[in-house]
N, C-alpha and C positions, 0 to 999 in steps of 0.2 A: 495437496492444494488446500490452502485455505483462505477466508476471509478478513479486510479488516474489520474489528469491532466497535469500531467510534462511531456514534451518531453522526457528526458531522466533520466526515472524512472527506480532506482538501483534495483535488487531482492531483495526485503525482507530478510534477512539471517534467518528470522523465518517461510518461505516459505514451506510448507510440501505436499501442494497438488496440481499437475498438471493436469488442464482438458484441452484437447482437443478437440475443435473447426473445423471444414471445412468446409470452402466456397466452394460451387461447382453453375457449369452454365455454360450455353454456352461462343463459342467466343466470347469477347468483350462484355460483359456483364456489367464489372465492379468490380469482381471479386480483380484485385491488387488493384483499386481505395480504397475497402472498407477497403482492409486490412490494405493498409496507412494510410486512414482516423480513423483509430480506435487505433492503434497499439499506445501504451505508449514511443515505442521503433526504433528507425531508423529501416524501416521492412527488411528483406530480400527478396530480388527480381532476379528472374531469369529470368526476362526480355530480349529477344533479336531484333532487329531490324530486320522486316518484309525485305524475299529479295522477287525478281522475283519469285523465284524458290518457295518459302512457298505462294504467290500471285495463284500459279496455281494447290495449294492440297488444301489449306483453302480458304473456301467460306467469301469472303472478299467485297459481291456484297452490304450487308447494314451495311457493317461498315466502310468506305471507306476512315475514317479519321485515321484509326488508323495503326500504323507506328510500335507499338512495338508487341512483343506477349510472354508472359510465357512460357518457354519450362522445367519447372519440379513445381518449387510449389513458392507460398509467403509465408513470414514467421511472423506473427507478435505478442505481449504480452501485455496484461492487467492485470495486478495483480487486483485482485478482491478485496481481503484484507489479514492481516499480514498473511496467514497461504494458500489461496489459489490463484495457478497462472494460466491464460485462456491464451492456445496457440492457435493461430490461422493461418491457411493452405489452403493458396488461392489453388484451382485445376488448373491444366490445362485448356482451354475448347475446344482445339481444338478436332478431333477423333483420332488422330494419335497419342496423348498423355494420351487418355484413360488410357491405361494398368497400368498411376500411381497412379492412383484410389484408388484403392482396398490397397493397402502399404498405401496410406495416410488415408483412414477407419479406419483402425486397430486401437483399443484401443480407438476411440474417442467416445468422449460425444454425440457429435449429430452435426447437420451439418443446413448451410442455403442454400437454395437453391435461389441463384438470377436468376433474370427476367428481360426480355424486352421483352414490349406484343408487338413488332416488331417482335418477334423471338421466340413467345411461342413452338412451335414445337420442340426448342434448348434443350428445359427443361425438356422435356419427358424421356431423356435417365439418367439425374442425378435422378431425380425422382425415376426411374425405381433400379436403382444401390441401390439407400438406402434404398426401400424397402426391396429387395434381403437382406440384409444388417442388417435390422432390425434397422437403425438405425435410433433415433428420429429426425425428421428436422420440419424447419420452412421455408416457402418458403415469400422473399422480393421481392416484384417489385418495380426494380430501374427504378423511370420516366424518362423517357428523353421528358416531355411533357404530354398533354393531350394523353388518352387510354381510352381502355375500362374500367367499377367498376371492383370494386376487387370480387366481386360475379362471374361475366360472368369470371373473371378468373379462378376462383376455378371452378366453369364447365367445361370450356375449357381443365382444366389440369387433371380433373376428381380425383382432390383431397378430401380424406376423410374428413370427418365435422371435426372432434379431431386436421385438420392439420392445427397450426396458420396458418394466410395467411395477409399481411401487406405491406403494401408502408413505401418506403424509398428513400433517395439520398446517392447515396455510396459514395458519396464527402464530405458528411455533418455528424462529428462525432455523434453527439447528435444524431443524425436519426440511425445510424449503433450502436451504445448503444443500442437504442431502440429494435432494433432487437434482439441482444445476448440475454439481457434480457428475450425479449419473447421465446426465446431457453429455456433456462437455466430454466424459471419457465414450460415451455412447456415440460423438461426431466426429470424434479420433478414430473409433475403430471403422465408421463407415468411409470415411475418406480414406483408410491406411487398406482397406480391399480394393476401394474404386481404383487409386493407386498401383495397386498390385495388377489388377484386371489389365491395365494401361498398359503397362510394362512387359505381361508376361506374354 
């Protein structure tokens, strides 16, 4: 499987299949980064600039550098190949824009859940949601640096054995590939048991 690599790749006119994609994770996670750094297509961003007034409802104590914040979704597109197209739907992360959640679920393929082991506790409530949800995910920790292994994570997050679990850099396309990927064959194999289950 792979990518195209054009900045500004036209849709396939023989384009037939839409999957959806969602990035979910706490504030300032990385969340737009990744969908920039992945997206074939100038992404769409709801990006607004942080005031006083959003400084004293979001907990802004370990990300202190950051200036803008999502107030509905990012938008961004990888054509997979001639016939199938991967949208992709940065979340919210703040709590107060929870509620878009669930509308941005709907109908999707399966979801990644980013990380910063600064802010593993952040991760608990998207985790929680796609369970609810039944939706397949693969959870990325974006380094910002040395952390704990990726083991002591998946403890910490009390993630089941079946749930990939991987490092990445949301800046770095080839890394955020990597990921979809481990999606994508990660919602093959969950539906190729459900399948099985059905049948046998």
């Amino acid at each position: 499987m792979d990518f195209a690599t054009s900045d500004h790749t036209p849709l396939p006119a023989t384009a037939t299949d839409a999957l959806k994609i969602v990035v979910v994770g706490g504030f300032g996670v990385g969340k737009t980064t990744m969908v920039s750094a992945v997206s074939e297509i100038r992404p769409l961003s709801t990006e607004e600039v942080m005031t006083q007034v959003a400084a004293g409802v979001d907990d802004i104590s370990r990300v202190v550098a950051k200036r803008t914040t999502t107030v509905a979704f990012d938008f961004g597109r990888i054509t997979l190949d001639e016939r199938r197209v991967l949208y992709l739907f940065g979340a919210p992360g703040q709590e107060r824009f929870w509620f878009v959640w669930d509308q941005l679920f709907a109908g999707s393929l399966g979801a990644v859940v980013l990380v910063d082991t600064r802010r593993l506790e952040d991760s608990w409530y998207s985790i929680d949601r796609l369970e609810h949800h039944r939706t397949p995910f693969v959870v990325a920790v974006n380094r910002f640096g040395h952390g704990p292994e990726l083991g002591r994570i998946g403890d910490a997050l009390s993630l089941p054995p079946q749930v990939p679990l991987l490092d990445c850099d949301a800046r770095d396309r080839d890394s955020c590939k990597r990921v979809l990927i481990a999606l994508v064959e990660h919602v093959v194999s969950v539906h190729t048991v459900l399948l099985r289950e059905k049948t046998s």
